[in-house]
C-alpha positions in Angstrom: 15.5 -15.2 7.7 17.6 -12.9 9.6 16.0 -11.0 12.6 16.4 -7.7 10.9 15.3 -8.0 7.4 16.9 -4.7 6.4 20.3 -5.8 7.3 20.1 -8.6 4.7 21.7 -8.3 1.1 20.0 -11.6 0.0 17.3 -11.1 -2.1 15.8 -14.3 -1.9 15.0 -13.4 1.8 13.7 -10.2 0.6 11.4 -12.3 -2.0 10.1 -14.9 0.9 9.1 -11.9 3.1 7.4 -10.1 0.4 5.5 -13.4 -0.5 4.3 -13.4 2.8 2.6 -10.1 2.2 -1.1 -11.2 1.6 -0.8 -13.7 4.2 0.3 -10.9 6.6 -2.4 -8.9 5.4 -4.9 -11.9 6.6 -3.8 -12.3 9.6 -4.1 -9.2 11.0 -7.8 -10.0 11.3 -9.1 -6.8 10.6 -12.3 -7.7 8.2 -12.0 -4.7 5.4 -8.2 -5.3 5.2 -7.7 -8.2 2.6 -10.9 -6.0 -0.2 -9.3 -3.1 0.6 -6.0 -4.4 0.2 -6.3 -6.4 -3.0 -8.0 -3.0 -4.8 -5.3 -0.6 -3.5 -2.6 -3.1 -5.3 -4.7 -4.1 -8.4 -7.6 -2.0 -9.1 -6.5 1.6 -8.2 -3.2 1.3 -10.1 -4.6 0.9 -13.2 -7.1 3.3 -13.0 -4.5 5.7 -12.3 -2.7 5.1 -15.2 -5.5 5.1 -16.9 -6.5 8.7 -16.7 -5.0 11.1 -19.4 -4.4 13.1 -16.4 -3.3 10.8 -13.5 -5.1 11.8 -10.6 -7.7 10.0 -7.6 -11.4 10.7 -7.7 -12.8 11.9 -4.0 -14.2 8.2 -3.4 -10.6 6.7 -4.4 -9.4 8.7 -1.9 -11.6 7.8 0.9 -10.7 4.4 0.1 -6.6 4.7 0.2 -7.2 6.3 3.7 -9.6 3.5 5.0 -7.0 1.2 3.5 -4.1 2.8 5.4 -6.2 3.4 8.5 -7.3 -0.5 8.4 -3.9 -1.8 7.9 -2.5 0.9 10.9 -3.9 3.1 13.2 -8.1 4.3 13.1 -8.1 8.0 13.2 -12.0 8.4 12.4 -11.4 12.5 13.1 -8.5 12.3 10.1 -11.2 9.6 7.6 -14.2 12.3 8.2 -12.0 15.1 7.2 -10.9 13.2 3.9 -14.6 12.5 3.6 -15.5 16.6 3.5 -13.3 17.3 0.8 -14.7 18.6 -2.1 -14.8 15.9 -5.1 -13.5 18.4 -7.7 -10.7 19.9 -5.0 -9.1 16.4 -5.0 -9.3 15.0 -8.6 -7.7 19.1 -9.1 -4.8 18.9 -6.0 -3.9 14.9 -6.8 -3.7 16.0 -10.6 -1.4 18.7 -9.4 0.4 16.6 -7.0 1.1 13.7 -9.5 1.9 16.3 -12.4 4.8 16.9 -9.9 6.4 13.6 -10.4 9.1 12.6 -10.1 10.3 15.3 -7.9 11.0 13.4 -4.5 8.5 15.5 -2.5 6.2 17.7 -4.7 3.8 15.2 -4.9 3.6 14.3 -1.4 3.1 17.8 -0.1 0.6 19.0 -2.6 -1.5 16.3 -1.6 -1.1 16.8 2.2 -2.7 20.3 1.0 -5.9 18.4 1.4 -7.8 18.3 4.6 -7.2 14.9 7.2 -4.2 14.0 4.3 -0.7 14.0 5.7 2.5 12.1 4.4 1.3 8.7 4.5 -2.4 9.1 3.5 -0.5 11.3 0.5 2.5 8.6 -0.2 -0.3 6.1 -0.5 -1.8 7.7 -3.2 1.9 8.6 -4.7 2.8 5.1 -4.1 -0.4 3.2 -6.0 0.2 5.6 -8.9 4.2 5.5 -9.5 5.5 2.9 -7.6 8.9 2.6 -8.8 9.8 6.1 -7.1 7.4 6.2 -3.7 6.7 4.1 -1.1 3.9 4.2 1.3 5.2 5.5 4.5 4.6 3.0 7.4 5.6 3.9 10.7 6.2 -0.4 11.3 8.7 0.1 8.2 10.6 3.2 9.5 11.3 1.3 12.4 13.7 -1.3 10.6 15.6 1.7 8.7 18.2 2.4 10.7 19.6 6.0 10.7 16.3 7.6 9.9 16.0 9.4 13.1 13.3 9.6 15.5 10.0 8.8 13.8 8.3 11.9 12.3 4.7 12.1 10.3 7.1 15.0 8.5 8.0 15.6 4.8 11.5 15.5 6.1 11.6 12.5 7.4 9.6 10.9 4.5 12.1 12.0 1.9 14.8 10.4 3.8 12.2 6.9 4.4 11.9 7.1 0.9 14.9 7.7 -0.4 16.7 4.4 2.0 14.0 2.5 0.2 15.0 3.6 -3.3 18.2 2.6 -2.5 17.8 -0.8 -1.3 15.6 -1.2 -4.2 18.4 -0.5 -6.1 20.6 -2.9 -4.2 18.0 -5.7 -4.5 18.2 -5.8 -8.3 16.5 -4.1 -11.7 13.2 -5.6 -10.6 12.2 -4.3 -7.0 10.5 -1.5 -6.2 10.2 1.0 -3.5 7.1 -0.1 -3.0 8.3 -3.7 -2.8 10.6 -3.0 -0.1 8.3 -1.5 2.0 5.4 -4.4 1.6 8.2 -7.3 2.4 9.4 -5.3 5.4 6.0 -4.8 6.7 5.1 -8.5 6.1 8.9 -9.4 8.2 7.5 -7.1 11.1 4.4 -9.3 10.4 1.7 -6.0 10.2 0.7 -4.1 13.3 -0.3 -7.5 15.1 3.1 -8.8 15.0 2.0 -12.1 13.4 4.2 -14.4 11.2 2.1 -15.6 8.8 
Protein backbone atom coordinates (compact mmCIF):
# COMPACT_ATOMS: atom_id res chain seq x y z
CA UNK A 1 0.00 0.00 0.00
CA UNK A 2 1.32 3.35 -0.78
CA UNK A 3 2.13 5.72 2.29
CA UNK A 4 -0.52 8.13 1.19
CA UNK A 5 -3.56 6.26 0.30
CA UNK A 6 -5.16 9.21 -1.45
CA UNK A 7 -2.38 9.53 -3.92
CA UNK A 8 -3.22 6.06 -5.20
CA UNK A 9 -5.44 5.40 -8.43
CA UNK A 10 -5.58 1.58 -7.71
CA UNK A 11 -8.61 0.53 -6.43
CA UNK A 12 -7.63 -2.62 -5.23
CA UNK A 13 -5.58 -0.68 -2.64
CA UNK A 14 -8.54 1.41 -1.96
CA UNK A 15 -10.63 -2.10 -1.51
CA UNK A 16 -7.81 -3.64 1.01
CA UNK A 17 -7.97 -0.44 3.19
CA UNK A 18 -11.57 -0.32 3.27
CA UNK A 19 -11.59 -4.09 4.30
CA UNK A 20 -9.64 -3.16 7.02
CA UNK A 21 -12.39 -0.93 8.37
CA UNK A 22 -13.97 -3.11 11.09
CA UNK A 23 -10.63 -4.32 12.12
CA UNK A 24 -9.63 -0.63 12.61
CA UNK A 25 -12.64 -0.05 14.28
CA UNK A 26 -11.42 -2.97 16.95
CA UNK A 27 -8.54 -1.93 17.57
CA UNK A 28 -8.92 1.26 18.65
CA UNK A 29 -10.00 -0.29 21.93
CA UNK A 30 -12.61 1.90 22.87
CA UNK A 31 -15.46 -0.65 24.32
CA UNK A 32 -18.82 1.09 22.66
CA UNK A 33 -17.00 1.50 19.31
CA UNK A 34 -17.54 -1.89 17.41
CA UNK A 35 -22.06 -1.85 18.82
CA UNK A 36 -22.06 1.47 18.00
CA UNK A 37 -20.31 1.04 14.83
CA UNK A 38 -22.00 -2.01 13.40
CA UNK A 39 -25.72 -0.12 14.06
CA UNK A 40 -24.53 3.30 12.51
CA UNK A 41 -23.59 1.16 9.21
CA UNK A 42 -26.45 -1.44 9.30
CA UNK A 43 -29.31 -0.64 11.50
CA UNK A 44 -29.73 3.23 11.18
CA UNK A 45 -29.54 3.15 7.41
CA UNK A 46 -32.39 1.30 6.94
CA UNK A 47 -34.44 2.83 9.31
CA UNK A 48 -33.85 5.85 7.55
CA UNK A 49 -34.97 4.76 4.46
CA UNK A 50 -37.57 3.39 6.01
CA UNK A 51 -39.47 6.42 7.07
CA UNK A 52 -42.01 7.93 4.54
CA UNK A 53 -40.27 10.98 5.65
CA UNK A 54 -36.55 10.30 6.06
CA UNK A 55 -35.60 11.72 9.22
CA UNK A 56 -33.56 10.55 12.90
CA UNK A 57 -35.69 10.16 16.02
CA UNK A 58 -33.98 12.19 19.24
CA UNK A 59 -32.45 8.73 20.50
CA UNK A 60 -30.95 8.00 16.88
CA UNK A 61 -29.35 11.00 17.31
CA UNK A 62 -27.76 10.70 20.57
CA UNK A 63 -26.45 7.55 19.25
CA UNK A 64 -24.70 9.02 15.86
CA UNK A 65 -22.97 11.54 18.16
CA UNK A 66 -21.79 8.87 20.81
CA UNK A 67 -20.73 6.97 17.74
CA UNK A 68 -18.66 9.88 16.28
CA UNK A 69 -17.53 11.05 19.73
CA UNK A 70 -16.35 7.19 20.42
CA UNK A 71 -14.58 6.84 17.19
CA UNK A 72 -12.95 10.68 17.69
CA UNK A 73 -12.70 13.06 20.19
CA UNK A 74 -15.23 12.99 23.82
CA UNK A 75 -16.79 16.29 24.00
CA UNK A 76 -19.32 15.34 26.90
CA UNK A 77 -20.47 19.38 26.96
CA UNK A 78 -21.35 18.88 22.91
CA UNK A 79 -23.32 14.84 23.78
CA UNK A 80 -25.34 16.61 26.77
CA UNK A 81 -26.43 19.41 24.47
CA UNK A 82 -27.63 16.82 21.74
CA UNK A 83 -29.21 15.08 24.69
CA UNK A 84 -31.55 18.42 25.64
CA UNK A 85 -32.92 18.68 22.36
CA UNK A 86 -36.43 18.33 22.10
CA UNK A 87 -37.53 14.84 20.58
CA UNK A 88 -40.08 16.47 18.21
CA UNK A 89 -37.45 19.52 17.30
CA UNK A 90 -35.12 16.85 15.78
CA UNK A 91 -37.36 14.22 13.96
CA UNK A 92 -38.85 18.14 12.53
CA UNK A 93 -35.07 19.84 11.67
CA UNK A 94 -33.51 16.22 10.33
CA UNK A 95 -36.86 15.89 8.15
CA UNK A 96 -36.08 19.34 6.95
CA UNK A 97 -32.46 18.85 6.61
CA UNK A 98 -32.78 15.53 4.59
CA UNK A 99 -35.89 17.05 2.48
CA UNK A 100 -32.88 19.23 1.42
CA UNK A 101 -31.08 16.60 -0.37
CA UNK A 102 -29.18 16.47 -2.62
CA UNK A 103 -28.19 20.03 -2.35
CA UNK A 104 -24.44 19.81 -1.26
CA UNK A 105 -24.94 21.68 2.04
CA UNK A 106 -28.65 22.28 2.93
CA UNK A 107 -28.78 19.31 4.73
CA UNK A 108 -25.68 19.70 6.69
CA UNK A 109 -26.58 23.20 7.99
CA UNK A 110 -30.09 22.62 8.86
CA UNK A 111 -29.06 20.01 11.01
CA UNK A 112 -26.23 21.99 12.67
CA UNK A 113 -29.40 24.27 13.62
CA UNK A 114 -29.71 21.85 16.39
CA UNK A 115 -28.02 22.44 19.72
CA UNK A 116 -24.23 20.52 20.41
CA UNK A 117 -24.71 19.42 16.32
CA UNK A 118 -22.01 20.90 14.02
CA UNK A 119 -20.70 19.61 10.57
CA UNK A 120 -19.61 16.28 11.49
CA UNK A 121 -22.29 15.23 14.12
CA UNK A 122 -24.73 16.68 11.06
CA UNK A 123 -22.70 14.81 8.02
CA UNK A 124 -23.04 11.69 10.12
CA UNK A 125 -26.51 11.71 10.02
CA UNK A 126 -26.41 13.03 6.18
CA UNK A 127 -23.97 10.30 5.58
CA UNK A 128 -26.04 7.08 7.20
CA UNK A 129 -29.04 8.28 5.26
CA UNK A 130 -27.73 9.02 1.57
CA UNK A 131 -24.44 7.79 1.32
CA UNK A 132 -23.76 7.99 -2.18
CA UNK A 133 -23.61 11.98 -1.91
CA UNK A 134 -22.16 12.73 1.87
CA UNK A 135 -19.47 11.55 3.75
CA UNK A 136 -19.01 11.81 7.42
CA UNK A 137 -16.45 14.53 8.04
CA UNK A 138 -13.36 13.14 9.94
CA UNK A 139 -10.74 15.42 10.79
CA UNK A 140 -8.06 12.07 10.43
CA UNK A 141 -9.53 11.99 6.70
CA UNK A 142 -9.16 15.77 5.89
CA UNK A 143 -5.75 15.31 6.77
CA UNK A 144 -4.89 12.99 3.66
CA UNK A 145 -6.89 15.43 1.15
CA UNK A 146 -4.48 17.54 0.07
CA UNK A 147 -5.42 21.07 -1.04
CA UNK A 148 -8.33 21.31 1.45
CA UNK A 149 -6.77 24.02 3.51
CA UNK A 150 -6.22 24.34 7.04
CA UNK A 151 -8.67 22.09 8.88
CA UNK A 152 -12.05 23.89 9.73
CA UNK A 153 -15.23 22.30 11.76
CA UNK A 154 -16.78 24.90 8.93
CA UNK A 155 -19.59 24.33 6.24
CA UNK A 156 -16.99 25.62 3.92
CA UNK A 157 -14.56 23.48 4.41
CA UNK A 158 -16.97 20.46 4.53
CA UNK A 159 -18.34 21.21 1.13
CA UNK A 160 -14.90 21.22 -0.30
CA UNK A 161 -14.09 17.55 2.07
CA UNK A 162 -16.97 16.36 0.47
CA UNK A 163 -16.91 17.29 -2.76
CA UNK A 164 -12.76 15.71 -3.11
CA UNK A 165 -14.46 12.58 -1.82
CA UNK A 166 -17.19 12.56 -4.44
CA UNK A 167 -14.76 12.86 -6.81
CA UNK A 168 -12.45 10.14 -6.00
CA UNK A 169 -15.46 8.11 -5.64
CA UNK A 170 -16.04 8.82 -9.03
CA UNK A 171 -12.48 7.98 -9.98
CA UNK A 172 -12.60 4.65 -8.07
CA UNK A 173 -15.39 3.27 -10.17
CA UNK A 174 -19.53 3.02 -10.47
CA UNK A 175 -19.52 1.24 -7.12
CA UNK A 176 -17.74 3.50 -4.39
CA UNK A 177 -19.16 5.80 -2.41
CA UNK A 178 -18.33 8.87 -0.66
CA UNK A 179 -18.83 7.23 2.28
CA UNK A 180 -16.47 4.44 1.16
CA UNK A 181 -13.76 6.63 0.63
CA UNK A 182 -13.85 8.11 3.76
CA UNK A 183 -14.10 4.69 5.87
CA UNK A 184 -10.91 3.17 3.82
CA UNK A 185 -9.04 6.36 4.37
CA UNK A 186 -9.70 6.33 8.05
CA UNK A 187 -8.98 2.60 8.30
CA UNK A 188 -5.20 3.54 6.15
CA UNK A 189 -4.59 6.31 8.93
CA UNK A 190 -5.50 3.25 11.09
CA UNK A 191 -8.37 5.43 13.44
CA UNK A 192 -7.34 7.90 16.00
CA UNK A 193 -4.88 5.32 17.62
CA UNK A 194 -2.79 5.03 14.60
CA UNK A 195 -3.10 1.19 14.61
CA UNK A 196 -2.74 -1.07 11.45
CA UNK A 197 -5.00 -3.62 11.96
Amino acid sequence: MPKTLWNSTDATEWRTALDRYPDVVAAQEVKSLPALDAWYRGELPEAIAGRRRPHVTHAELVKVTEWKMARGVWRARNLALVRGNDAALVVATSGDALGAVPDPVKPITTLAELAGVGPATASAVAAAAEPAIYPFFDELVGAQVPGLGTLAFSIGYYKRYAAALRERAMALGARWTPVMVERALWAHAGGKKGVRA
